[in-house]
C-alpha positions, -999 to 999 in steps of 0.1 A, spaced: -464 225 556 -492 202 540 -490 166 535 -497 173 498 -465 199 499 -442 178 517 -448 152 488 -446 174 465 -409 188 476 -398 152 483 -409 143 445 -386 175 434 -363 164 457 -360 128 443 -360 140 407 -330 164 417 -310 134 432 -319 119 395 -307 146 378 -274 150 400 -271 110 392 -271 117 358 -250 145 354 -217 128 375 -219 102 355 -219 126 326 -191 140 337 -174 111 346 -183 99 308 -168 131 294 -133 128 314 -129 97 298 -136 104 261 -113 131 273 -90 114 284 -90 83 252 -96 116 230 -53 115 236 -53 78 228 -78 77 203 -86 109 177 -122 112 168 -138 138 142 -168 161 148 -191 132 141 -175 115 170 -157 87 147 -128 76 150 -103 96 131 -81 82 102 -53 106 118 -24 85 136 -21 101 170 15 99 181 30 101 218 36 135 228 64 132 244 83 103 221 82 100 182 64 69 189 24 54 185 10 40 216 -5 5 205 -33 14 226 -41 42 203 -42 19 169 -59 -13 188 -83 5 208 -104 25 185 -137 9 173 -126 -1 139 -96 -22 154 -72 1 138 -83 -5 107 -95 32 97 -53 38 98 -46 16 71 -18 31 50 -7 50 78 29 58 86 40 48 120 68 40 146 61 20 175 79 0 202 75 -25 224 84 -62 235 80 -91 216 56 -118 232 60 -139 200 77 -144 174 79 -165 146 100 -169 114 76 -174 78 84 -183 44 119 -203 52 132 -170 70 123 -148 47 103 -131 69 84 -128 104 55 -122 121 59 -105 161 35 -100 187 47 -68 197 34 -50 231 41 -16 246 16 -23 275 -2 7 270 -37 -20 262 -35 -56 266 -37 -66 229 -6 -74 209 5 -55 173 12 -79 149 40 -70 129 58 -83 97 92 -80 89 108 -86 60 144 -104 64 164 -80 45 152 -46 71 166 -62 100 181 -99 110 155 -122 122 173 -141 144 175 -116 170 139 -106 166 119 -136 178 128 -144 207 101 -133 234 113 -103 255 129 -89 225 125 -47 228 125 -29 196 111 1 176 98 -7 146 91 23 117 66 11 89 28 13 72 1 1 86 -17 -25 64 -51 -49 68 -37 -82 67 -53 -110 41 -82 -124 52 -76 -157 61 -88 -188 84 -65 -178 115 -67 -143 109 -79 -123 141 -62 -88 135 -78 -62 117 -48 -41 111 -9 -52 109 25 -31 107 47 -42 78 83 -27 92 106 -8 69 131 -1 95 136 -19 128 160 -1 153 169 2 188 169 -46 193 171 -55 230 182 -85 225 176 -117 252 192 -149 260 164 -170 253 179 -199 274 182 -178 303 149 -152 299 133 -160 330 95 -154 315 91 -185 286 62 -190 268 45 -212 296 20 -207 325 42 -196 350 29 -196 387 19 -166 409 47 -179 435 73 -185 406 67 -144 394 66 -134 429 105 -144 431 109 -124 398 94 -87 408 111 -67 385 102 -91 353 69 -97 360 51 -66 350 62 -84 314 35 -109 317 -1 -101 302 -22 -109 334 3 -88 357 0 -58 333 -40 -59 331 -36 -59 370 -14 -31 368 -36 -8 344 -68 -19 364 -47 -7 400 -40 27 374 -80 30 368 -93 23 399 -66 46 415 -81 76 390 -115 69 397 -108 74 433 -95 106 431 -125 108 408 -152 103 432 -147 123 465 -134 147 437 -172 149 418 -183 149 460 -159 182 465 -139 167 491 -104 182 497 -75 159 493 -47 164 522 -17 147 525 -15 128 561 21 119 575 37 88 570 58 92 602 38 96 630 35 96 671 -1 79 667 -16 43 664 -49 45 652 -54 10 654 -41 4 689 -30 -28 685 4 -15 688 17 -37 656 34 -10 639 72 0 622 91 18 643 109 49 631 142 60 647 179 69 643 190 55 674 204 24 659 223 43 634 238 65 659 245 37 684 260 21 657 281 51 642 291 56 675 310 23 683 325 22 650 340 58 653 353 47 685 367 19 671 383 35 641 400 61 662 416 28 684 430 14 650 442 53 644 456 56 677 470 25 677 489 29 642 501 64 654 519 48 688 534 22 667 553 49 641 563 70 667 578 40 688 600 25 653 607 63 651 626 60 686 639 25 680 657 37 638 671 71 662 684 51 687 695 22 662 714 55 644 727 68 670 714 101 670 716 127 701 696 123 741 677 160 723 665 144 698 659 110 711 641 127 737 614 149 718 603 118 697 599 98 735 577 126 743 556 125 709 558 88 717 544 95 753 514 115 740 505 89 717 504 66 743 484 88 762 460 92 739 454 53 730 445 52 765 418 79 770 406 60 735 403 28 754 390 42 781 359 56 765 352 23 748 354 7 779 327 31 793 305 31 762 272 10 766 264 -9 730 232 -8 716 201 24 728 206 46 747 188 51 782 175 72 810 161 60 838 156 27 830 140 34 799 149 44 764 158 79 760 140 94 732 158 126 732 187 117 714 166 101 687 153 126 658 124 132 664 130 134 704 100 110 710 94 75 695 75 78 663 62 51 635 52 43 600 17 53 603 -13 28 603 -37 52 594 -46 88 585 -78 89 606 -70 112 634 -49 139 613 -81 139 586 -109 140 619 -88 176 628 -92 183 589 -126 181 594 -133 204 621 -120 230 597 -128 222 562 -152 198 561 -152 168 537 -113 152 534 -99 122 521 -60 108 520 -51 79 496 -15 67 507 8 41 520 0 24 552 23 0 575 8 -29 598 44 -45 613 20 -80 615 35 -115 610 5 -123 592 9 -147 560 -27 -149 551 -36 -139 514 -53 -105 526 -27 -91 547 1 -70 536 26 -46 553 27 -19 532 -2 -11 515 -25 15 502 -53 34 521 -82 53 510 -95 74 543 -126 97 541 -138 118 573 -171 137 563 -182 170 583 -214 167 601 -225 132 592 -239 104 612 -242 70 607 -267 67 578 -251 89 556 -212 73 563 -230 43 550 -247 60 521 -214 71 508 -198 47 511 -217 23 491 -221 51 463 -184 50 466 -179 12 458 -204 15 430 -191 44 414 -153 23 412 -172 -7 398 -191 14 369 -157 33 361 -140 -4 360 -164 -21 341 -169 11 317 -129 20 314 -111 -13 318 -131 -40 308 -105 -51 285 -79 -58 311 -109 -76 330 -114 -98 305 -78 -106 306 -82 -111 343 -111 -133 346 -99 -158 318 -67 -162 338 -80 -158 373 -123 -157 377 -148 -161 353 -171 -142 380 -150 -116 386 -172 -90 360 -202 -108 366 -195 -93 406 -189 -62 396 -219 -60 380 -242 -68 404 -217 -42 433 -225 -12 405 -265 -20 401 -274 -37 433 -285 -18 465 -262 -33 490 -278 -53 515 -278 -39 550 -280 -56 587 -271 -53 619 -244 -72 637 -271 -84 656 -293 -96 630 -261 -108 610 -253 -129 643 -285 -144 640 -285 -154 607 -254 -170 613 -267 -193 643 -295 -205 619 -271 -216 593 -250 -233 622 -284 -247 631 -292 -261 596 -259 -277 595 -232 -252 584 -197 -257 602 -179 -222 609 -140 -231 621 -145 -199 646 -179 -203 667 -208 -175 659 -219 -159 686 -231 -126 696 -196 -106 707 -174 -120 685 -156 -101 659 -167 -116 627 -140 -143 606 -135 -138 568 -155 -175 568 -188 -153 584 -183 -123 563 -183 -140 531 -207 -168 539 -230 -137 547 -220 -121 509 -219 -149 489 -240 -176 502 -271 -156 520 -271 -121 502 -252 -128 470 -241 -94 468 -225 -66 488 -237 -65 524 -232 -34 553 -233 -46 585 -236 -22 610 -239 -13 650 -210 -39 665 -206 -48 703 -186 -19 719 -159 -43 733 -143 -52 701 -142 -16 682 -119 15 690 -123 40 717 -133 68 692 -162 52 674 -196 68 689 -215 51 718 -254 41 708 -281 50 730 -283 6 741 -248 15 756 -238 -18 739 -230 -15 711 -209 13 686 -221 30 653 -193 11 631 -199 -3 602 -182 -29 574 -188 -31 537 -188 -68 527 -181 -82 498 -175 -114 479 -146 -134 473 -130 -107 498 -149 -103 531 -141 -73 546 -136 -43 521 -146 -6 538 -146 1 575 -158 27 589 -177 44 620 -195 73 630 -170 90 659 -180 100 694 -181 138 696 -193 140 733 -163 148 752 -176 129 784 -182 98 768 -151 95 748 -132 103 783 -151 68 796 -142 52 767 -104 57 766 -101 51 804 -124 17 801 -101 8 778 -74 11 799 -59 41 770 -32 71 785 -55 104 782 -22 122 783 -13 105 751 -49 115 736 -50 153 749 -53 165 717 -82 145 705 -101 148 730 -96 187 730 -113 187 693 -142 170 715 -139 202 741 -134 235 713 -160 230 687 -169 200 688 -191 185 657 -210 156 648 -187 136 619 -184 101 604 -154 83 584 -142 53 566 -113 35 552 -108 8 523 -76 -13 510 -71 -1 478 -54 -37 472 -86 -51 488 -107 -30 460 -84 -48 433 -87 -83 447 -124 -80 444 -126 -63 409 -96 -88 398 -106 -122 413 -70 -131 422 -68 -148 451 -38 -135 469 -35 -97 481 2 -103 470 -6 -108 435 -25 -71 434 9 -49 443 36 -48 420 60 -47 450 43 -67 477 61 -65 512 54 -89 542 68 -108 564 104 -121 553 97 -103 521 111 -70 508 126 -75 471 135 -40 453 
């Protein structure tokens, strides 16, 4: 092959990766209109249509549907519809002759104002905020006027199914309540606006990862949640067992068939004592001592097992015996559905998992959960370059579909939270991530230590790099996303592959700001002989690992994979501070509510 070929096919291959480029986010453009097309209804022109577009499963309008087309809702005036929702305010016109309600159903973030005249319904137990109702009526363009902002109101005819609230006792008032102050409220707190938005953005983002490795042709598999592996090693995880249960059901029946016992000895002996008292005959005297005997008898071999029984596990040999639990072995909440996906892999190819995770860590920092959600990718015959290459396209591609499908929430979001938070996500969907080595990350590190910077952990080369490094590195030096890549052997797992330098590992991290840490990920050592030296430097059982090595020893194969906290993802594209504030249910330490 020529020179002048070669560039030739590498300019049709560029202009193919274009044309690919283009055509996903076509498609991802077209699932969208799809899916508003429920929301909204458009004509053949494409404009919005003057056609209400009702729930399909309920008789009722989704305020989205009315709010979110281009014209505001206006193109519906004179429209008949029923919707329902929540009031966020409410207040009484025209010495109660009437009222205006900020009513939300929290399918957008926006409110539907709507009127209602004192004689369709009592006002009284309309205004208050957390009011539920359904309101019937027309839709109307309200006067133009100095405080007007909506382009279309509901004027109610009928108002029906009132939720009334205690207003002195609602635990959400009009105020600015506290993150800490709605974290002790969990199930009212998807009520508020800013709580919502994070909700609907967690929905989005959750879609548009399904979306990507979907576009990618990547097969979805579900990976256990119990498990006999820790991926991590670090041996910080939720055990799983029935032994406590059965330890426990144990003692109790024991106990309960004392009481039993106990009860039976004492009617059989005022039995004897009213036939004795009555002077009945020695026969019959005597068969009731016998029953009275057998009793006896057996409130002792009752006794006598309690006495024998051993509270709390059981064991063999010193040790727990695992034989009696379930599952026969000890098993665990799993940290990770890394190893199960790398045997996906080595038959069909490109997987992912997006799931629940456990880490059983008394960590109270603001990035640390213990449950939390997961998105794993392992793909077939891939090194290092191209882990990394996906990765970031994976990053960017949930940014775009953010910024394109739920910027109205992130408006919500970064007036509450972060002013920047769009502004980052922005640059994370059009910026080439920056890329360094650990090495050359270490040594831009020392320089700022040099110029004067104070790090509370010290830089130098072996260390695992602190949230302060990571996003001094984003935010300060690179100002954008940063991959660091190729980290000291001694602080990564036993499974990611050994470079030639036999120093270092083919991991890498996805940085980013306001966050640190988002993706990890690593290209995974498919020589069988090397990973052998790895898990017995690391002091690992290779009994406990026979099966992942043996992937290493029947067909083994070149591969590469990554994982990223979904809740991570949102803290990012959010700007709230605290990982706690980004799941609906948050569980850590001391924490479990609902």
């Amino acid at each position: 092959m020529t020179a002048a070929s070669l560039d030739k096919d590498l300019a049709m291959s560029s202009a193919v990766q274009k044309a690919l480029v283009w055509y996903r986010s076509r498609i991802q453009s077209i699932r969208w209109t799809e899916y508003l097309g429920k929301l909204v209804a458009t004509d053949k022109d494409g404009a919005s249509s003057s056609t209400v577009q009702n729930s399909r499963f309920s008789s009722r309008t989704r305020i989205a549907s009315i709010l979110g087309r281009p014209d505001g809702g206006a193109g519906l005036a004179g429209q008949k519809v029923r919707i329902s929702g929540w009031v966020k305010t409410g207040r009484g016109q025209g010495k109660g002759t009437f009222a205006f309600l900020e009513v939300n159903d929290g399918s957008c973030a926006a409110n539907l104002q709507v009127m209602v005249d004192a004689s369709v319904s009592d006002l009284s137990k309309l205004v208050a905020t957390g009011t539920c109702l359904t309101a019937d009526g027309c839709l109307k363009i309200p006067p133009k006027g100095k405080g007007t902002k909506q382009k279309i109101e509901l004027r109610a005819d009928k108002v029906t199914d009132v939720g009334t609230v205690d207003p002195a006792t609602y635990p959400l008032p009009k105020t600015n309540l506290s993150q800490e102050y709605l974290r002790d409220i969990t199930h009212f707190r998807i009520r508020t606006k800013s709580c919502a938005a994070t909700v609907r953005t967690g929905s989005i983002a959750a879609k548009l990862v399904d979306g990507f490795f979907d576009e990618e042709l990547f097969t979805f598999v579900h990976t256990p949640i119990i498990t006999t592996c820790d991926c991590e090693g670090g041996g910080e995880t939720f055990q799983v067992t029935t032994l406590i249960k059965q330890s426990e059901k144990l003692e109790r029946d024991v106990v309960m068939n004392i009481e039993a016992a106990k009860l039976i000895v004492e009617e059989k002996g005022e039995a004897v004592a009213q036939l004795k008292a009555a002077k009945a005959s020695l026969q019959e005297i005597a068969a009731l001592v016998a029953e009275l005997d057998e009793a006896e008898e057996a409130l002792a071999e009752v006794e006598e097992i309690k006495s024998r029984l051993k509270p709390g596990l059981p064991y063999k040999d010193g040790k727990i015996d695992y034989s009696k639990d379930f599952f026969c072995r000890p098993t665990f909440l799993t940290v990770s559905g890394q190893f199960q996906l790398e045997s996906c892999s080595r038959g069909i190819g490109d997987v992912y998992t997006f799931g629940p995770t456990f880490r059983a860590e008394k960590s109270h920092t603001s990035r640390h959960l213990s449950e939390f959600r997961m998105v794993e990718a392992e793909i077939a015959f891939a090194g290092l370059e191209e882990l990394m290459n996906c990765a970031e396209a994976f990053v960017k591609y949930i940014c775009n579909g953010l910024l394109e499908k739920g910027y109205d929430d992130l408006k919500v979001l970064a007036e509450k939270f972060d002013k920047d938070c769009i502004d980052r996500l922005k640059v994370a969907a059009t910026t080439p991530f920056g890329r360094v080595t650990y090495t050359e990350a270490i040594k831009l590190l020392e320089e700022a230590v040099a110029q004067g910077k104070t790090f509370e952990k010290q830089v130098e080369w072996g260390i695992d790099l602190a949230s302060e490094h990571e996003r001094y590195l984003t935010e300060v030096l690179f100002q954008k996303p940063l991959i660091v890549y190729n980290y000291p052997k001694e602080i990564k797992p036993f499974y990611m592959r050994l470079n030639d330098d036999g120093k270092t590992v083919g991991a890498m991290d996805v940085l980013v700001p306001k966050v640190g840490e988002l993706i990890g990920g690593s290209e995974r050592e498919e020589r069988f002989d090397v990973l052998m030296e790895r898990v017995e430097e690391m002091g690992l059982s290779a009994e406990q690992h026979e099966w992942y090595t043996e992937l290493r020893r029947q067909g083994t194969a070149n591969h590469s994979g990554f994982g990223m906290g979904f809740e991570r993802m949102l803290l990012f594209a959010t700007g709230i501070d605290n990982i706690r504030d980004v799941s609906l249910f948050p569980r850590y330490p001391g924490r479990a509510d609902l």
